[in-house]
C-alpha positions as CSV (number, residue, x, y, z in Angstrom):
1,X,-49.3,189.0,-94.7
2,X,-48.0,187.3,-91.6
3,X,-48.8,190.5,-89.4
4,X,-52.5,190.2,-91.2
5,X,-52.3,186.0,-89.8
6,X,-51.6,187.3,-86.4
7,X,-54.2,189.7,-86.2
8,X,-56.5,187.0,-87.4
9,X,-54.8,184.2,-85.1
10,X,-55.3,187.0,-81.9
11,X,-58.8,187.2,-82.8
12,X,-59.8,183.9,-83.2
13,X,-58.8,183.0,-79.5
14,X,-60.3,186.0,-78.5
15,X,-63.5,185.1,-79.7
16,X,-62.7,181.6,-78.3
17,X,-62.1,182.5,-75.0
18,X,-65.5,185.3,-74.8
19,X,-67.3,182.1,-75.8
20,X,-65.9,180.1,-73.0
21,X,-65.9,183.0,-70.4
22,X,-67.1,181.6,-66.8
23,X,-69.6,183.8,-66.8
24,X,-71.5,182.1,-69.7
25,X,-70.9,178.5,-68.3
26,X,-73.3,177.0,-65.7
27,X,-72.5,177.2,-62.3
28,X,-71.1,173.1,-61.5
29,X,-73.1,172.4,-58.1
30,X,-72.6,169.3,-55.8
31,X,-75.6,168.3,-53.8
32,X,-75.0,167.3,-49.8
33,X,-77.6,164.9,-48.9
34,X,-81.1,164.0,-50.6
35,X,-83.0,164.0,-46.9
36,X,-85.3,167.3,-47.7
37,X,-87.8,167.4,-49.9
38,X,-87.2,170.7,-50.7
39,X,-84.5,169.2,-53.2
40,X,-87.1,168.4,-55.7
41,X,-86.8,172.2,-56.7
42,X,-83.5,171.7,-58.1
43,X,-83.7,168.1,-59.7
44,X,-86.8,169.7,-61.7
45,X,-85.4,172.7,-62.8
46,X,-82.1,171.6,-64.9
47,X,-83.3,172.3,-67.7
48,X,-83.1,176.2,-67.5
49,X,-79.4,175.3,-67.5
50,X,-78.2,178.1,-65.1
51,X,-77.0,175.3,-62.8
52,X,-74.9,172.2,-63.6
53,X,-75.4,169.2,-61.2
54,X,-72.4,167.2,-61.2
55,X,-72.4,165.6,-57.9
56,X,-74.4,164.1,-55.6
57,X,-73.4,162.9,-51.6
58,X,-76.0,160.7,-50.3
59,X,-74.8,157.4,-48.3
60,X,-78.5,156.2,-47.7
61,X,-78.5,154.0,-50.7
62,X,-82.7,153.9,-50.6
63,X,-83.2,157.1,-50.6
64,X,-80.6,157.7,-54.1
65,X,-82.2,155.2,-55.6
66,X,-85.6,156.3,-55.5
67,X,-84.6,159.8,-56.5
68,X,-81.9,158.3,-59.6
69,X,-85.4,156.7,-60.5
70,X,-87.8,159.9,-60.1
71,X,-85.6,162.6,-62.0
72,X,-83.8,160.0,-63.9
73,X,-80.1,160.7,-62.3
74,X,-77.3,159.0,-63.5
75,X,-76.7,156.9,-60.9
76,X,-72.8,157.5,-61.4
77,X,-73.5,161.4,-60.3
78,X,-73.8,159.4,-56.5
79,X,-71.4,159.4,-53.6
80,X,-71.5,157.7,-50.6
81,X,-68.4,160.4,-49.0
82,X,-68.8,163.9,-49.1
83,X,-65.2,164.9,-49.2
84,X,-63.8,162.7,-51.4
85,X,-66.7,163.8,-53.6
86,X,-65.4,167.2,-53.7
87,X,-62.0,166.1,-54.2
88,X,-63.0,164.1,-57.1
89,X,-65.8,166.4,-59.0
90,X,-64.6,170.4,-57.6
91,X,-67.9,171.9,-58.0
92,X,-68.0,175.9,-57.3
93,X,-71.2,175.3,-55.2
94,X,-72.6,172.7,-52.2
95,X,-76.4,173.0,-51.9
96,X,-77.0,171.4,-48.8
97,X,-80.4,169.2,-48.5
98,X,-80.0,167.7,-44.9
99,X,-81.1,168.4,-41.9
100,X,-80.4,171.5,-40.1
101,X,-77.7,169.9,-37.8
102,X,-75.9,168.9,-40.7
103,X,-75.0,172.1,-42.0
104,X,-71.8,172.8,-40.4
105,X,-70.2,169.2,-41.8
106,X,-71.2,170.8,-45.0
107,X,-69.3,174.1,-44.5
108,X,-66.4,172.3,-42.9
109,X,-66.1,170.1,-46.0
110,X,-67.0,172.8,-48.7
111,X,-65.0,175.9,-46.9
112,X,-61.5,175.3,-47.1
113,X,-61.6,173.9,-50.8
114,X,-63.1,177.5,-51.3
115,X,-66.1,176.2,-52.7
116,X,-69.8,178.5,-52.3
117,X,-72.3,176.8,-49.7
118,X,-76.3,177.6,-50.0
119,X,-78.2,175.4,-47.1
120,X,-81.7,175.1,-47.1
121,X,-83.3,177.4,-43.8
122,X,-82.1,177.9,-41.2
123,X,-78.5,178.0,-41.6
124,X,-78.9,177.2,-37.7
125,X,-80.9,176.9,-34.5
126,X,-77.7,176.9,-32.9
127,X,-76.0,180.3,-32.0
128,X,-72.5,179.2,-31.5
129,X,-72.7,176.5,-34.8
130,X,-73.8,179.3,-36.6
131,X,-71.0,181.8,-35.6
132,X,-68.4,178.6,-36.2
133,X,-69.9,177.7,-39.5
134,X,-69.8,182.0,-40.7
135,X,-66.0,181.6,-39.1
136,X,-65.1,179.4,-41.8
137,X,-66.8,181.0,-44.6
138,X,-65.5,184.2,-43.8
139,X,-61.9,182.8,-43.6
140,X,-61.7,181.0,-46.7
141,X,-63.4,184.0,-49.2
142,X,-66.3,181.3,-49.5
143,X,-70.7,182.4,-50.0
144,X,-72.7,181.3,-47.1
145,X,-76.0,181.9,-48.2
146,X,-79.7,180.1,-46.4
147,X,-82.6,180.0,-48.9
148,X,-85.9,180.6,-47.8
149,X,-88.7,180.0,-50.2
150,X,-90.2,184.0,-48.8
151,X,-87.0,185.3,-50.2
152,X,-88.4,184.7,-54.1
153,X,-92.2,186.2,-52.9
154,X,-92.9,189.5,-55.1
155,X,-95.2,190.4,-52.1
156,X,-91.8,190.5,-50.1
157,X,-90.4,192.7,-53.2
158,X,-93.6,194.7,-53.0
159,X,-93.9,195.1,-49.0
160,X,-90.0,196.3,-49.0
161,X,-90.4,199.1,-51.5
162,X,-94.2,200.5,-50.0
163,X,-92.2,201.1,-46.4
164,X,-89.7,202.5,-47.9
165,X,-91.8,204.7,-49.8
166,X,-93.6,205.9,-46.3
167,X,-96.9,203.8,-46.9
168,X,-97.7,203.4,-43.5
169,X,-94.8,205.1,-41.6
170,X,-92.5,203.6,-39.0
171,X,-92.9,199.7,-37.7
172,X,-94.3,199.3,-34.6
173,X,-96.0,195.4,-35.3
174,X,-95.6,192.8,-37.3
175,X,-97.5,189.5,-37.4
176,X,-96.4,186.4,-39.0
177,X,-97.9,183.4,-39.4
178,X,-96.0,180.5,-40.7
179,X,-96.7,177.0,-41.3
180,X,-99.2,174.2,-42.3
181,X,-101.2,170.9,-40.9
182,X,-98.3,168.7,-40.4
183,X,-95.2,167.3,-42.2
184,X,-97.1,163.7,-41.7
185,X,-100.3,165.1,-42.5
186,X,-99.1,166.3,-45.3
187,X,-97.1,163.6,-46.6
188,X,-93.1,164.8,-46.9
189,X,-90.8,162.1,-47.6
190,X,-90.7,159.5,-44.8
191,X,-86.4,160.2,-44.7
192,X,-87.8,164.1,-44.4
193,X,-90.4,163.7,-41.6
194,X,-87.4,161.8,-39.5
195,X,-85.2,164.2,-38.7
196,X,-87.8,167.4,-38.6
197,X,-89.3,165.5,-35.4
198,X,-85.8,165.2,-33.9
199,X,-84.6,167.7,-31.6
200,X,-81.4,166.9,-32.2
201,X,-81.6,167.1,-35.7
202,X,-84.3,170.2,-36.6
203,X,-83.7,172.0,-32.7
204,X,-87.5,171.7,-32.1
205,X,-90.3,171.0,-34.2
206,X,-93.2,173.8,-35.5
207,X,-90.8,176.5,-34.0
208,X,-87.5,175.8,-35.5
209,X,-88.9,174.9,-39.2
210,X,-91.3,177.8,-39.2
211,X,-90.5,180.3,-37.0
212,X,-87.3,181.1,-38.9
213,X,-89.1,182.4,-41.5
214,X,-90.4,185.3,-39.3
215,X,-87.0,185.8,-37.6
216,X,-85.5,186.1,-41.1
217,X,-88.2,188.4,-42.4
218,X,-88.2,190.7,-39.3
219,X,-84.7,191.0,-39.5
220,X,-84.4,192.2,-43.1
221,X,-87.6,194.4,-41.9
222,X,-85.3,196.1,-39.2
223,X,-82.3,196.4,-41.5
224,X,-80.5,193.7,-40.0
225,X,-80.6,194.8,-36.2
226,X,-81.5,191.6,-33.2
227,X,-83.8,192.2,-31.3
228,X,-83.5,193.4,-27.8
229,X,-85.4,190.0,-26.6
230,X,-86.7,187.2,-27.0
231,X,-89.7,185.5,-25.5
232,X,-91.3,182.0,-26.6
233,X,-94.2,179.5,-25.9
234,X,-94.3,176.0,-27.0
235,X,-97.1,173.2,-27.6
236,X,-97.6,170.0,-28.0
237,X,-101.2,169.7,-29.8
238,X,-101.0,166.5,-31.8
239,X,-101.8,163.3,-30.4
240,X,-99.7,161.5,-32.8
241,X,-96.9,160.1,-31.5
242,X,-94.3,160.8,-34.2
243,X,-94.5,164.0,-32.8
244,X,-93.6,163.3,-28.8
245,X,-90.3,164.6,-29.0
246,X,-90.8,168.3,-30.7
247,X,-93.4,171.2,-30.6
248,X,-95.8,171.8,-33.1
249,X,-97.5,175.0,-31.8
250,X,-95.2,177.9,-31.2
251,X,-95.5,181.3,-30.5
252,X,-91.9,183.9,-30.3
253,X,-92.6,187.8,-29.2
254,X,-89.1,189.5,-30.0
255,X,-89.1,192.8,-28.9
256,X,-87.3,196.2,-30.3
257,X,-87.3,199.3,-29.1
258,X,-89.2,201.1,-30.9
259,X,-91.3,197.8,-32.6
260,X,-93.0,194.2,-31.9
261,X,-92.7,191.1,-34.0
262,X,-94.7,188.1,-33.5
263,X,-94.0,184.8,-34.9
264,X,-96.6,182.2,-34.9
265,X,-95.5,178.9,-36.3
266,X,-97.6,175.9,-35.8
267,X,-98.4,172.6,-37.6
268,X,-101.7,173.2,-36.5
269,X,-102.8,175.7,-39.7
270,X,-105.8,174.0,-41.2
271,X,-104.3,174.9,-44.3
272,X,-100.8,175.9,-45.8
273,X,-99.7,179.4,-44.8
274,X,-96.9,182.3,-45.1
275,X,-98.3,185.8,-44.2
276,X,-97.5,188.9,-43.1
277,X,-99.9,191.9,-41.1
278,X,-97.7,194.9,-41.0
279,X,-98.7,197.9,-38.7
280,X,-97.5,200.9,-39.1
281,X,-97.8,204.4,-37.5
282,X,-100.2,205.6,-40.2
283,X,-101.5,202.1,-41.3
284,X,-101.5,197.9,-42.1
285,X,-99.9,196.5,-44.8
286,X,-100.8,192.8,-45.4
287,X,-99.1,189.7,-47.5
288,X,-102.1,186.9,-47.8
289,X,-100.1,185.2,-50.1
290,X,-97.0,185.6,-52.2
291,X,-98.2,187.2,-54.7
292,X,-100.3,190.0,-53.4
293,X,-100.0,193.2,-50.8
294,X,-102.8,194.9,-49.8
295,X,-103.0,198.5,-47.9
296,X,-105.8,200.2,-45.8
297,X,-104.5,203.7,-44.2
298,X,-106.1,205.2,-41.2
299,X,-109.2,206.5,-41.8
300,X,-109.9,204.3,-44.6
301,X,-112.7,201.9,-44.8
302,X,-111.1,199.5,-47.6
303,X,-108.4,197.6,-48.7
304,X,-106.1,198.5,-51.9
305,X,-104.1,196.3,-53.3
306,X,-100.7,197.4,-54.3
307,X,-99.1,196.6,-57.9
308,X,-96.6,193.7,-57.7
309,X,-92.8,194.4,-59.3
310,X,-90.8,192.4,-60.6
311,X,-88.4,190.1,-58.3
312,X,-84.8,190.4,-59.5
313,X,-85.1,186.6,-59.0
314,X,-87.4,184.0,-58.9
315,X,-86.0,181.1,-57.4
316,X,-82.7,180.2,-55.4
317,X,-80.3,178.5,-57.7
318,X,-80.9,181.7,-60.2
319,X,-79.6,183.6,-57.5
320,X,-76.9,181.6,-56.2
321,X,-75.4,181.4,-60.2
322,X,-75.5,185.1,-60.3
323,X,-73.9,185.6,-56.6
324,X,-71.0,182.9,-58.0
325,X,-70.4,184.4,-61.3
326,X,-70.4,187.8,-59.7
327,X,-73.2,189.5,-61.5
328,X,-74.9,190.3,-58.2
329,X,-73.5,191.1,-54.6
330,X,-74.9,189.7,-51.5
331,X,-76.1,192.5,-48.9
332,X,-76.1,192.5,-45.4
333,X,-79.6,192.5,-44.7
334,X,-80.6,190.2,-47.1
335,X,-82.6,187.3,-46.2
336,X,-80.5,185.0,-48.1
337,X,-77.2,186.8,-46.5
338,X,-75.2,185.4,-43.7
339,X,-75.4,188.6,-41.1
340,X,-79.3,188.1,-41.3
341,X,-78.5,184.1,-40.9
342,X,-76.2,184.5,-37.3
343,X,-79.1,186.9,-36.6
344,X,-81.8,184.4,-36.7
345,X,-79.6,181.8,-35.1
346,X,-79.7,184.0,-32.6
347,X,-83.3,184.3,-32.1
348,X,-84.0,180.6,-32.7
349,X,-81.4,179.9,-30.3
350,X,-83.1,182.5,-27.6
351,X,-86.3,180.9,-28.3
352,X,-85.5,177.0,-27.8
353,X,-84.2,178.6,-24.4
354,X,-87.3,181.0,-23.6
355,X,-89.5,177.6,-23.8
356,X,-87.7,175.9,-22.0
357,X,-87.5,177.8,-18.8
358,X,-90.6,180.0,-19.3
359,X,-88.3,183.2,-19.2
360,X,-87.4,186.0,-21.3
361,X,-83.9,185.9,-22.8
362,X,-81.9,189.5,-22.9
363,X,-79.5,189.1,-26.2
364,X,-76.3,191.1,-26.4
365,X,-76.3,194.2,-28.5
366,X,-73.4,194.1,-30.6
């Protein structure tokens, strides 16, 4: 009888602890600033439950109320320090919504408590604050990972698995075209548009916040290889002053040696844009839209568009649970992985310096 209790006692807590396993528990996350508007994705999606908000760092006082109001926050969730904040709550994850520059405070406070970071693109325009920021990450065990909303595209799924099936042969082009009519014209958060138009802040204007997009693509495109070069033109188009200090036309040429990418990024678009024109040796693949890839091979006189699979994710904070609970690795030429991220660091870097001086800029080969 008491062997029989034991056996009963030893599978009790067995069953207790399966139920309370951390891979079945939401991942706790700690928000780092409330300045991008690309924050709203998360505050509107806790209900799917695969994510646990338990923290929020965000010293403007303004700006937390107004979103404590619009997502109805508890306003307790709200710190003014970030540190202390992670003292205090120990989330598993920081999902940094600042601006670009204030990235590395984030890893430098989230890294050596071993706790994962996800920052919203680009992890840097910044070569060396990049290679600091993976420095710390890579010595404390911790996930760097930049999210870029083409990351979740099925037409990014879709365009991957055609060249890999030879649709069109080898890359020799690819066109990107990246943006929309403004930040102002198209109303972001007045905290948002502030920092985008400083240099200090976003590196540039049109170029930093869209060309990365391209330079991240073309990167995952080529396996995770730089480019030998890189070659830029900036703009300043707008007549609006907000925009004095940053460019809002840009155009980056990085060249390979057996392939051409150009990135156009402008907040000139007449409308809202993210698409790719792939040429190959044998023919174009084209992304019009996220959901869609269309094919014409030489010698064809129409278009045929490809069937759309299914993403292994969707959105982000899906992927960032399953990259913390281990259910899925992070690899190297991912966009959302860190080698592609010093990568386009690299290029955005090269390119702030290309416009500046009107030159070419050689990068190292590693």
């Amino acid at each position: 009888m008491h062997r029989l209790m034991s056996l009963l006692l030893m599978l009790l807590c067995s069953i207790s602890t399966a139920s309370a396993r951390p891979a079945d528990r939401p991942v706790r996350v700690a928000i780092a600033r409330l300045t991008h508007g690309h924050v709203g994705g998360l505050l509107g999606r806790r209900a799917i439950g695969d994510v646990e908000i338990v923290g929020i760092y965000e010293p403007d006082r303004a700006v937390a109320a107004r979103y404590v109001r619009d997502y109805h926050l508890d306003p307790a969730l709200v710190h003014d320090r970030l540190a202390p904040m992670l003292d205090l709550i120990k989330p598993e994850a920081v999902l940094a919504f600042g601006s670009v520059a204030e990235h590395r405070e984030v890893v430098e406070a989230a890294a050596p408590r071993r706790i994962h970071v996800m920052v919203e693109k680009p992890l840097s325009f910044d070569a060396a604050e990049a290679a600091a920021m993976a420095a710390l990450a890579r010595r404390h065990g911790i996930q760097l990972l930049t999210n870029y909303e083409t990351s979740w595209y099925p037409s990014r799924t879709a365009l991957g698995r055609a060249l890999a099936a030879g649709s069109v042969g080898a890359i020799r082009k690819v066109v990107f075209r990246d943006g929309h009519y403004g930040p102002k014209e198209i109303g972001v958060q007045p905290e948002f548009l502030s920092w985008l138009v400083d240099p200090k802040a976003n590196g540039g204007g049109a170029m930093v916040d869209f060309g990365c997009y391209g330079a991240d693509l073309m990167t995952w495109l080529m396996q995770g290889r730089a480019p030998i070069s890189v070659t830029a033109v900036t703009q300043r188009l707008k007549r609006d002053p907000v925009y004095a200090r940053v460019d809002d036309e840009a155009t980056i040429v990085l060249s390979y040696p057996a392939a051409t990418a150009v990135l156009q990024a402008s907040w000139n678009w007449p409308d809202h844009r993210k698409d790719i024109q792939l040429f190959g040796e044998t023919g174009v693949l084209s992304t019009p839209d996220g959901k869609t890839l269309v094919l014409r091979r030489r010698g064809e006189t129409a278009d045929r568009t490809l069937d759309m699979p299914v993403p292994a994710f969707t959105d982000p904070f899906a992927f960032l649970a399953a990259v913390v609970r281990g259910r899925v690795e992070v690899a190297e030429a991912d966009p959302s992985s860190l080698d592609n991220a010093l990568i386009v660091a690299r290029i955005l870097d090269a390119a702030r310096r290309s416009a500046a001086t009107g030159r070419t800029v050689v990068l190292d080969q590693d």
